[in-house]
C-alpha positions as CSV (number, residue, x, y, z in Angstrom):
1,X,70.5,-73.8,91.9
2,X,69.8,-75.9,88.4
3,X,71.9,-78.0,87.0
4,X,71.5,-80.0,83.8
5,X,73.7,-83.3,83.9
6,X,74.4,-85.1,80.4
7,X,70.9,-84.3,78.9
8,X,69.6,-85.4,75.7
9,X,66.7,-84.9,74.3
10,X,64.8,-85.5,71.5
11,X,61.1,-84.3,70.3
12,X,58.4,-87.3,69.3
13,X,58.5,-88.2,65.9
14,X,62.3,-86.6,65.2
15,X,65.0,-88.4,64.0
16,X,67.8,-86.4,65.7
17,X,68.2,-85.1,69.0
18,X,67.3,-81.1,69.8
19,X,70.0,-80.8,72.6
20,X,72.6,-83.6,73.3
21,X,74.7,-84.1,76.0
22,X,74.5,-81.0,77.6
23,X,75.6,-80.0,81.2
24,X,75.4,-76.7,82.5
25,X,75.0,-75.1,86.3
26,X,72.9,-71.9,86.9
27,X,73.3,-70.2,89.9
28,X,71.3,-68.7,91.9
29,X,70.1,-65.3,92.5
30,X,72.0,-64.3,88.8
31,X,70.1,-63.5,85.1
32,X,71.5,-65.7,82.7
33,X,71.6,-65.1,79.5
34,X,70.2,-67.6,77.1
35,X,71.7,-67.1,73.5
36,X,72.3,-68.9,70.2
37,X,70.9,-69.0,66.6
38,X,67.4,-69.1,65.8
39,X,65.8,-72.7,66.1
40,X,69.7,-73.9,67.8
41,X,67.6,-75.4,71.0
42,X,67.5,-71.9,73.3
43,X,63.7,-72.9,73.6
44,X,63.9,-76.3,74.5
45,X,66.3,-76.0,76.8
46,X,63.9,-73.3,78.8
47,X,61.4,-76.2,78.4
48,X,63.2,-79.0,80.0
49,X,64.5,-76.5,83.0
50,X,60.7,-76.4,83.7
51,X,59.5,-79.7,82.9
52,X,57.6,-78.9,80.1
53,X,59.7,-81.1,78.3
54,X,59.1,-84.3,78.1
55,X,55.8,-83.8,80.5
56,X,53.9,-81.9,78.2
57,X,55.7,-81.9,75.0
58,X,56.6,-85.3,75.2
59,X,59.5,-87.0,74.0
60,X,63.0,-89.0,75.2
61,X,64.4,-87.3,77.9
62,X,68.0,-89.0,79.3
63,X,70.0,-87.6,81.5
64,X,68.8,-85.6,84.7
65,X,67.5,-82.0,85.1
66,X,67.3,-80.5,88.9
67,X,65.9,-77.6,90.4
68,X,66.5,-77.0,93.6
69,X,66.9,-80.3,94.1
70,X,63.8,-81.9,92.4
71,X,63.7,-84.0,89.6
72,X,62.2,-82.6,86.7
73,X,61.5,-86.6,85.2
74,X,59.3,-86.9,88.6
75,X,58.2,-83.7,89.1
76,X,56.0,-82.5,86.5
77,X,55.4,-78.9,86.3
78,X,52.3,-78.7,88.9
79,X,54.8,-79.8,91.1
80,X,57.0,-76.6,89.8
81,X,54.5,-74.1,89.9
82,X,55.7,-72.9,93.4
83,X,59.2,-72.0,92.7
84,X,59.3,-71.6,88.5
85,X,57.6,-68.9,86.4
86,X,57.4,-69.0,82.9
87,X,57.2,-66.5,80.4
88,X,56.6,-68.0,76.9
89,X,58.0,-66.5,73.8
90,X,54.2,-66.1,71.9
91,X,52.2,-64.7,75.4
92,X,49.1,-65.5,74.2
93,X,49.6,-69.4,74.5
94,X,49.9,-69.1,78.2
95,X,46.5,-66.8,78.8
96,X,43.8,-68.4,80.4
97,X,41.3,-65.7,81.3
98,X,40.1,-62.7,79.1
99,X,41.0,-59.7,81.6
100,X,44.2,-58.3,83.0
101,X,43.6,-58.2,86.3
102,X,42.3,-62.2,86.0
103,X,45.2,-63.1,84.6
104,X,47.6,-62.0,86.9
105,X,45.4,-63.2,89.7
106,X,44.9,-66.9,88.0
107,X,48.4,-68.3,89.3
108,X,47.6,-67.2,92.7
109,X,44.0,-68.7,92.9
110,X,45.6,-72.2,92.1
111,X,47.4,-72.3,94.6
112,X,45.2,-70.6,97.5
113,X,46.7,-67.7,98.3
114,X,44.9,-65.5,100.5
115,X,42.4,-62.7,98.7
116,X,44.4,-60.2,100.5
117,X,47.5,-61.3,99.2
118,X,47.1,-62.1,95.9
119,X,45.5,-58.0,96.0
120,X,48.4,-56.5,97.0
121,X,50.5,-59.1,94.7
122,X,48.9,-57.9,91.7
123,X,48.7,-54.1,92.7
124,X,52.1,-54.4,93.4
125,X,53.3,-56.2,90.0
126,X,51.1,-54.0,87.7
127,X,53.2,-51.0,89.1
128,X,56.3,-52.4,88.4
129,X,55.8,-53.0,84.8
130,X,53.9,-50.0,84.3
131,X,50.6,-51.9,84.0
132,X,48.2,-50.0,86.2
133,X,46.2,-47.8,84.2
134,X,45.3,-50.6,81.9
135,X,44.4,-53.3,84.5
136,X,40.4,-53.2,83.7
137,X,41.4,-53.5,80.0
138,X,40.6,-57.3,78.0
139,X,43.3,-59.0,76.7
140,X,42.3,-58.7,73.4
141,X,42.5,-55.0,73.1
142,X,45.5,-55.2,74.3
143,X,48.9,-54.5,71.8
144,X,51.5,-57.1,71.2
145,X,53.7,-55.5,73.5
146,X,51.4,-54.9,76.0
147,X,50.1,-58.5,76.2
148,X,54.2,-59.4,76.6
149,X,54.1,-56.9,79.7
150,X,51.2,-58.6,80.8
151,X,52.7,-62.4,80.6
152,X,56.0,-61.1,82.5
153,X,53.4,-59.6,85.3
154,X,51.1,-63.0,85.7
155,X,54.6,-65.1,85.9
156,X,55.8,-62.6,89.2
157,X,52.5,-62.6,91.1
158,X,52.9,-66.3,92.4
159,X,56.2,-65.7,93.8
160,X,58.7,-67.4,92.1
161,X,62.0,-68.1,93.2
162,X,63.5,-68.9,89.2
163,X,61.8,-67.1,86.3
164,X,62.0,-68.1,82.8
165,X,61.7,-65.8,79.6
166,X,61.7,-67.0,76.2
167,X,62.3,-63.4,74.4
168,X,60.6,-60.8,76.4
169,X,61.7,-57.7,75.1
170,X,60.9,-58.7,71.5
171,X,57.6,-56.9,71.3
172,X,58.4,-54.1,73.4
173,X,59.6,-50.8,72.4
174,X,62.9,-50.0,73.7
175,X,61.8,-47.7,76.7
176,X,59.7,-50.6,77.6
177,X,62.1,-53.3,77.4
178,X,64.1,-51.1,79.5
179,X,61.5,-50.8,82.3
180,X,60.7,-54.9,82.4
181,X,65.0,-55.5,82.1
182,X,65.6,-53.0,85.2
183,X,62.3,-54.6,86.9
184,X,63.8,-57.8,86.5
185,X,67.6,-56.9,87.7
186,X,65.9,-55.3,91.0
187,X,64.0,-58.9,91.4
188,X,67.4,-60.4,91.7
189,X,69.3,-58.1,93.6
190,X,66.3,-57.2,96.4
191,X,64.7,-60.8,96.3
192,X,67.2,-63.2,95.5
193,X,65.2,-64.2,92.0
194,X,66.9,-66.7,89.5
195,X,66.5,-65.3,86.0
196,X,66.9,-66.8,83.0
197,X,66.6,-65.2,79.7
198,X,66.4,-66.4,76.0
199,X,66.8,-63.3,74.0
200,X,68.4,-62.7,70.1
201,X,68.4,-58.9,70.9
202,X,71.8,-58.6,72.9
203,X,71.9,-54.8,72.3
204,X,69.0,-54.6,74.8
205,X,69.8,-57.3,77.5
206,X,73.3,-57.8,77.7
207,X,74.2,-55.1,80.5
208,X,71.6,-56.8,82.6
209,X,73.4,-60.3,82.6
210,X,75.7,-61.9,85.0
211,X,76.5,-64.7,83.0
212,X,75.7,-66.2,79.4
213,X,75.0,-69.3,78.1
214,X,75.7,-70.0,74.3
215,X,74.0,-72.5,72.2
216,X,75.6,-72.8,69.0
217,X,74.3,-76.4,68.3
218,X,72.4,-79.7,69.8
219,X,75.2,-80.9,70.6
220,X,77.6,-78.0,71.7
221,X,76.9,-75.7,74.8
222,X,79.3,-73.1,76.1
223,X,78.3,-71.1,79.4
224,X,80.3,-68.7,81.5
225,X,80.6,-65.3,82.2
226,X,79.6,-62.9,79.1
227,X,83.0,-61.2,78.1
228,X,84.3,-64.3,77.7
229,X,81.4,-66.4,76.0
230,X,80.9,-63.5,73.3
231,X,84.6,-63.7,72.4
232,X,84.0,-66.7,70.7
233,X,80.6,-65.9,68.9
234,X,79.5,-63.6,65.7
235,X,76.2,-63.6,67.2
236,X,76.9,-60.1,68.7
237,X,75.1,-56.9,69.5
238,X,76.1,-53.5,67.4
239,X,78.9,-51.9,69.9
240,X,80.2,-55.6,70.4
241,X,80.9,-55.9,66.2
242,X,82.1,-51.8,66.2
243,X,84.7,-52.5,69.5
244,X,86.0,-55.6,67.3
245,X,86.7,-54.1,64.1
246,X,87.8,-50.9,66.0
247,X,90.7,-52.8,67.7
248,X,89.1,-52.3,71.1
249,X,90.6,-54.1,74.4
250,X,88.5,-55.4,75.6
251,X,85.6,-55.4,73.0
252,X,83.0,-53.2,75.0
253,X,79.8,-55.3,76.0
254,X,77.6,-51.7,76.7
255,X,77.2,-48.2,75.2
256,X,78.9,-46.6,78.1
257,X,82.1,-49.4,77.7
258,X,82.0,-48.5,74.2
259,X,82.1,-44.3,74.4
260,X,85.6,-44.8,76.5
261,X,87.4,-45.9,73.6
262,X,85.6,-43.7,70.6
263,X,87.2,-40.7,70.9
264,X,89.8,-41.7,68.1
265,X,87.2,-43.5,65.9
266,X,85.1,-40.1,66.1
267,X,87.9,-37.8,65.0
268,X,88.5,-40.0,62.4
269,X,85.0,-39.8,61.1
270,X,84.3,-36.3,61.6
271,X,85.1,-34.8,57.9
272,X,83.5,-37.8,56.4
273,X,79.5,-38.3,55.9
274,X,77.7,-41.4,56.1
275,X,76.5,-43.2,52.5
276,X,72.7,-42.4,51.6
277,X,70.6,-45.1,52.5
278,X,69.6,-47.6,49.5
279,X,66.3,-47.8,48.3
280,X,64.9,-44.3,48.4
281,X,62.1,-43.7,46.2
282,X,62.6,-43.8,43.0
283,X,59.1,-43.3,41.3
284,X,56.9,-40.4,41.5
285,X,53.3,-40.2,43.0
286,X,52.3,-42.0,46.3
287,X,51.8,-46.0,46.5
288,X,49.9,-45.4,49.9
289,X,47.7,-41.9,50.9
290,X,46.7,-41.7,54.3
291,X,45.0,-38.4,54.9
292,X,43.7,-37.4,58.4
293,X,42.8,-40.7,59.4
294,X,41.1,-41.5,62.4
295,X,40.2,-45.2,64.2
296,X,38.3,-45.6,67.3
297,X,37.7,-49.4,69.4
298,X,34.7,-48.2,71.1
299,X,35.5,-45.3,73.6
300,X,39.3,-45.6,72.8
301,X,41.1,-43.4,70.1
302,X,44.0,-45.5,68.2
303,X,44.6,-43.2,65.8
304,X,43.9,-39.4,65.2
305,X,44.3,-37.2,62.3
306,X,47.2,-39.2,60.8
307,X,49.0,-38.0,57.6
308,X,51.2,-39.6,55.6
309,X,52.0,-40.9,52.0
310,X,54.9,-43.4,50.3
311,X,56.2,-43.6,47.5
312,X,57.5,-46.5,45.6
313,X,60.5,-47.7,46.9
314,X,60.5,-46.3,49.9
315,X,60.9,-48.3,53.1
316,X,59.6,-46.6,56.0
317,X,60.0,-48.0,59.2
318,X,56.8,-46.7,62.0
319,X,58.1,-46.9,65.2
320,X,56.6,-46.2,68.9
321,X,55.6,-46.8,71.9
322,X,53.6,-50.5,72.6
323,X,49.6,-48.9,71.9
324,X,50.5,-45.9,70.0
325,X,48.7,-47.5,66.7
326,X,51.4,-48.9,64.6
327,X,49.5,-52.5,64.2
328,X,45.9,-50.4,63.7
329,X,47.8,-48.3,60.4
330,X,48.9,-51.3,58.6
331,X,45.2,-52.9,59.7
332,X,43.9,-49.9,58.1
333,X,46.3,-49.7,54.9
334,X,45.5,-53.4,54.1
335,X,42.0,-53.0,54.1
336,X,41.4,-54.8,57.8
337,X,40.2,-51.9,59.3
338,X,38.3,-48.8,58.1
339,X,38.8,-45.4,59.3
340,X,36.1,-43.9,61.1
341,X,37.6,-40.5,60.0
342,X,39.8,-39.5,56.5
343,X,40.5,-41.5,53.8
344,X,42.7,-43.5,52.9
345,X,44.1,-45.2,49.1
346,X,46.6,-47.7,48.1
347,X,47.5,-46.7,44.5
348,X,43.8,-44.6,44.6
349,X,41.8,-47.1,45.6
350,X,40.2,-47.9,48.8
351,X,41.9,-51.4,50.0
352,X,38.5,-51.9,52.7
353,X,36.9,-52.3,49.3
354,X,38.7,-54.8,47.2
355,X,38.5,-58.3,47.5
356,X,40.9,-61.2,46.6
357,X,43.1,-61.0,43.7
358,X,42.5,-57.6,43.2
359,X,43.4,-56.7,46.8
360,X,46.7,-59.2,47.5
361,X,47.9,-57.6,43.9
362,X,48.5,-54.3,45.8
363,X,48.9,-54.4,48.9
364,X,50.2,-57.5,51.4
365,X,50.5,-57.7,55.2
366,X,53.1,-60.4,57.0
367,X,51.5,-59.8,61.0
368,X,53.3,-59.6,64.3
369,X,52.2,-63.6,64.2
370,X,53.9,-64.6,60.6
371,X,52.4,-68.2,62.0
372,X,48.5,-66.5,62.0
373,X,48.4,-66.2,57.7
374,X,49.9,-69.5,57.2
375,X,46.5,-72.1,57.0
376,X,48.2,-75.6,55.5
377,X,49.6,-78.8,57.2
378,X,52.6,-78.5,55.1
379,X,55.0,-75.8,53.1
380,X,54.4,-78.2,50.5
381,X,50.5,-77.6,50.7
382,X,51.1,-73.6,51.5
383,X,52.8,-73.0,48.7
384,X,50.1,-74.9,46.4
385,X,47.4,-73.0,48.3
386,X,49.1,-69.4,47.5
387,X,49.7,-70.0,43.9
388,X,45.9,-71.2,43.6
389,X,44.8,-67.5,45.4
390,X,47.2,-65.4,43.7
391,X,46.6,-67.3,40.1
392,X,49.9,-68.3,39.6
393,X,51.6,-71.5,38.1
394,X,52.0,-74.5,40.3
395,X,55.8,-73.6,41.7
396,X,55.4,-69.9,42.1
397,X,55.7,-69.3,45.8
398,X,58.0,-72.6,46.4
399,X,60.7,-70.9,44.2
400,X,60.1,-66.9,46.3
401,X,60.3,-69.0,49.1
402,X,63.7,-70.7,48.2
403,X,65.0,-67.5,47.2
404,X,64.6,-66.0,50.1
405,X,65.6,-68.9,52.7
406,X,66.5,-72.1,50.5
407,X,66.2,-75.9,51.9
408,X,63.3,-75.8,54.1
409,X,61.1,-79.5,54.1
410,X,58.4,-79.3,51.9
411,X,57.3,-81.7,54.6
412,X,57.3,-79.8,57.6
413,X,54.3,-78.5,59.2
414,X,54.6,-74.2,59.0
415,X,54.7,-74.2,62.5
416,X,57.1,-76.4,62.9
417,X,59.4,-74.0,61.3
418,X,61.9,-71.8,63.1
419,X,60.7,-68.4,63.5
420,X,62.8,-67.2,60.5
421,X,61.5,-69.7,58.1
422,X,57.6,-68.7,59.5
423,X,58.6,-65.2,58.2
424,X,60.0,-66.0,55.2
425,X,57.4,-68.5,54.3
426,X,54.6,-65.7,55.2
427,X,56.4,-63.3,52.8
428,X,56.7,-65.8,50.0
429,X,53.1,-66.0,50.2
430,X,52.4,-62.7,50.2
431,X,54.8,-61.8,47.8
432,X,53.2,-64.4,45.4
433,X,50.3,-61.8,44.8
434,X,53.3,-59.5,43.3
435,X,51.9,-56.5,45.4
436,X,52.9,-53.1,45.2
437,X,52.8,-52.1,48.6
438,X,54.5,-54.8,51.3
439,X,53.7,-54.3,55.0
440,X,55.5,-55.8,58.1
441,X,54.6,-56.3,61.9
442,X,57.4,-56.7,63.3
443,X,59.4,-58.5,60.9
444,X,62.6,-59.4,63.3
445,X,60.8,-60.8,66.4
446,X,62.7,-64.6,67.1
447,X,65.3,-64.0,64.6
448,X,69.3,-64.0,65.5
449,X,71.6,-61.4,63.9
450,X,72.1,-63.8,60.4
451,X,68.9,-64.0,60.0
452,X,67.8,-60.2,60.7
453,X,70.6,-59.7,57.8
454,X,68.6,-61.5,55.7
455,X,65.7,-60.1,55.7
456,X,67.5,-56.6,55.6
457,X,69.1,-57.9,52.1
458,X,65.3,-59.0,51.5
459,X,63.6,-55.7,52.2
460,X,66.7,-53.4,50.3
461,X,65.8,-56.0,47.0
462,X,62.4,-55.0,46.7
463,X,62.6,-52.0,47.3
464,X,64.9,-51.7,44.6
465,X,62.1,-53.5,42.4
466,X,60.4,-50.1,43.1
467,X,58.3,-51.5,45.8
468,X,56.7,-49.4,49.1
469,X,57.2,-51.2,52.2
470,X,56.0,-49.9,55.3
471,X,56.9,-52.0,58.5
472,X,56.3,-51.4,62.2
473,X,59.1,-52.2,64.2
474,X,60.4,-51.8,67.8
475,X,64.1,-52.6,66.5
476,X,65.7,-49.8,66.1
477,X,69.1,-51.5,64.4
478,X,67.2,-52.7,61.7
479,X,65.1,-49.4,61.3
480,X,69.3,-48.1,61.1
481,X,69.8,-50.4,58.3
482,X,66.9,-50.5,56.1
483,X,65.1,-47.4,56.6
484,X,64.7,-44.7,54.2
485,X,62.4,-42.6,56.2
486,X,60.9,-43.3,60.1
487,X,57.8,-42.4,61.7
488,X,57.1,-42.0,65.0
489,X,53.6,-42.3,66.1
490,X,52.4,-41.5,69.7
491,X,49.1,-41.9,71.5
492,X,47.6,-42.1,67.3
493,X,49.0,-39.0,66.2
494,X,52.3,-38.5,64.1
495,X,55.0,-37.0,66.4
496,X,58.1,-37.4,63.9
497,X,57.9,-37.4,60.1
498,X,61.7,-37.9,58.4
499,X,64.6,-39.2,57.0
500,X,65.8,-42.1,59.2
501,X,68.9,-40.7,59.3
502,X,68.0,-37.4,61.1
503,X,64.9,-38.6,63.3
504,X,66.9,-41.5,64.8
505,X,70.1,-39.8,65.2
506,X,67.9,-36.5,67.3
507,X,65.9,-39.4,69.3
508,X,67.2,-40.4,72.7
509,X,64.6,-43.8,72.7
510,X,65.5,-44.7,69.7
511,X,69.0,-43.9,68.6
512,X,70.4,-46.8,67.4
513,X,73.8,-48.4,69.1
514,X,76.0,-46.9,66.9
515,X,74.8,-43.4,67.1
516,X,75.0,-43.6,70.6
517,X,78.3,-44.2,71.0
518,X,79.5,-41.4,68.4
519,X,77.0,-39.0,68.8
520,X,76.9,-36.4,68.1
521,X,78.0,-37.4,64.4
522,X,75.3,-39.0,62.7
523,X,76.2,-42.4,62.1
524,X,73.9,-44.8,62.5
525,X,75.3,-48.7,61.9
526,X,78.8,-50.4,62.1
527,X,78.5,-50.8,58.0
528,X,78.6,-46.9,57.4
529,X,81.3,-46.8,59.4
530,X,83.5,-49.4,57.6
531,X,82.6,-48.3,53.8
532,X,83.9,-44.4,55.4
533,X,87.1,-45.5,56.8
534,X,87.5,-48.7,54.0
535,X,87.0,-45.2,51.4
């Protein structure tokens, strides 16, 4: 059992508390679900559970934190290691060896368990997450999603009793995320594993949990079981928002809750169409030409014959599997990486070729890691430092970056920033080069459902300036919402080529909430349905 007694807490350096007199009890043996608005204290409170706050974050810790029955103030998190593993939300912060196989073995070695063992552990581990064909393979060659697999599989192979997850599923793509979510519900129902979960995407997680746990501020903390903590948030999945302005009793928490009360909403639809999406292209000619492009990493193919062109103001959303190449074609577009086969031309030049202002006036890439472009101590300094490289009068990128998330501390370090502020500070930067063509890795990884409306209002704005954006995405509701046209790639080659409408509505994988629950109509979000019926 856990239980956090009057906690406070505050981070060195800060003037205000990051959780305040909190109390909470997690039992044991269920997966609790961590939730609450991005940068609210979901983090930190994963932290303190495993005394990596105050031990190794340092910091004013009052009030007690127990797990199963130690002290986390006296028991740093050496002393933890044998019953808590933690999954962090960047994995590569927690890697300390350069193979797959090391790593999962690395936990195990420290604390002497038998060769033998620690063999079978791992074997065992690798095929639970799907992780045995690639167990030879260096981290670094490894895709965002895989690496995230691979954290999850180095946490289990010590033995935990409690396992901590600060978004897991948020680089995996939805079949994926289902694997690791099911992997973990058998951990608790076979072995008796605690779980805890910090995760913004409640469409994916939320049939897993027995309980929820709401952080809507420092100093307010609401836990219980989920039907009843979700009936007091907005912070809710797709088919929780549809059941509620349905009329539905009780909202439905899942698909399959959801498709028992939609007979009468699909009738309802059934003569009507959903809106065309916003942003469709509305210039002639191709922004980006990718023809038959191939891109090998030594013996391994990433991509193969791939075809494809966008046009101004399109927004195409590339989806696929974790490895199938979606971060090696924006590498390529931007000029990162060039193709060992094809060519490829952002407004008909090569982007491998150009060089400073002349490349960040076309073309712009915000990575998986928005934290990875930003180089300055400061926003302050950031800002100053993009309006230098992209020629533009001192107070450029400070006034993008207020447009697109006002009131952020010109003070505060980048990565200090909440994960929506790092991604809206990244795309002020790059959007200071006033590129043509806009390119995003996925763009919604740590952000809640406010934020993730954001940066859909962001993304619909320029493409309305007549902009291309191409971002690869394992969300499927935002690919619902912003999308003009999806892509599906698969072991490097183009399996799906479309309208987002048509190839999301056909896919089982990726078939948003929404079109789930009504298939077989084809609507895809909760706002098409409301402008239908509000018509």
């Amino acid at each position: 059992m856990i239980t956090v007694d009057e906690v406070t807490f505050t981070y060195p350096g800060c003037a205000s508390p990051a959780l305040a007199q909190v109390s909470l009890t997690i039992e044991p043996a269920d997966v609790t679900l961590l939730i609450g608005a991005t940068g609210s204290g979901k983090s930190t409170l994963l932290r303190l559970l495993n005394g990596h706050a105050p031990h190794l974050t340092g910091g004013h810790l009052v009030g007690s934190v127990r797990v199963h029955g130690r002290d986390t103030r006296t028991h740093p998190p050496r002393d933890l290691a044998d019953l808590i593993g933690v999954v962090p939300q960047d994995p590569r912060t927690c890697f300390v060896t350069d193979r797959l196989e090391d790593e999962c073995a690395y936990a195990m070695e420290q604390q002497g368990i038998p060769p033998a063992t620690m063999r079978r552990r791992v074997a065992e581990v690798l095929d639970l997450l799907s992780l045995t064909e690639l167990r030879h393979r260096r981290l670094s060659t490894l895709s965002g999603g895989q690496r995230q697999r691979v954290a999850i599989a180095a946490a289990l192979t010590s033995g935990p009793r409690i396992l901590l997850l600060d978004e897991p599923t948020s680089a995996l793509d939805p079949g994926a995320a289902e694997e690791v979510l099911a992997a973990i519900r058998r951990l608790t129902d076979d072995l008796g594993i605690t779980v805890v979960i910090a995760e913004h995407r409640l469409e994916r997680v939320l049939g897993y949990a027995d309980a929820v746990i709401a952080v809507d501020s420092p100093h307010r903390l609401r836990a219980g079981p989920t039907a009843h903590v979700l009936a007091d948030t907005d912070l809710v999945p797709p088919v929780v928002h549809l059941g509620r302005w349905a009329g539905w009793q009780p909202p439905p928490l899942t698909v399959r809750e959801a498709r028992r009360h939609a007979a009468g909403l699909a009738e309802r639809l059934a003569d009507s169409a959903p809106p065309a999406p916003t942003g469709a292209a509305g210039a002639s000619g191709e922004a980006v030409t990718v023809d038959r492009v191939g891109v090998r990493y030594g013996t391994t193919t990433a991509l193969r014959g791939v075809t494809l062109g966008i046009r101004p103001g399109e927004v195409v959303a590339l989806m696929g599997r974790n490895g199938s190449g979606k971060t090696t074609l924006l590498s390529a577009v931007v000029g990162l990486r060039r193709p060992d086969e094809g060519t490829l031309s952002v407004a008909g030049l090569d982007p491998a070729r150009l060089r400073g202002r002349a490349l960040i006036s076309r073309v712009g890439l915000v990575p998986q890691e928005p934290a990875d472009l930003l180089i300055a101590g400061t926003v302050e300094r950031e800002c100053a430092l993009s309006d230098v490289d992209a020629q533009r009068p001192p107070g450029h990128t400070r006034a993008l970056l207020d447009s697109l998330t006002p009131g952020i501390n010109p003070t505060s370090h980048p990565r200090d920033l909440s994960e929506g502020q790092r991604l809206c500070c990244a795309l002020a930067v790059i959007l200071a080069g006033d590129p043509a063509v806009i390119l995003l890795d996925e763009p919604t990884r740590g952000l809640d459902y406010r934020a993730k409306a954001r940066l859909v209002a962001i993304l619909r704005r320029l493409a309305a300036e007549n902009r291309a954006i191409l971002l690869a995405t394992h969300d499927v509701e935002l690919a619902a919402e912003v999308a003009t046209r999806l892509v599906i790639l698969a072991d490097g080659e183009v399996l799906a080529d479309g309208p987002a409408a048509d190839v999301l509505a056909s896919s089982p994988m990726f078939a948003p909430q929404v079109a789930k629950v009504l298939a077989p109509l084809p609507w895809l979000t909760v706002t098409q349905v409301q402008m239908a019926l509000d018509a």
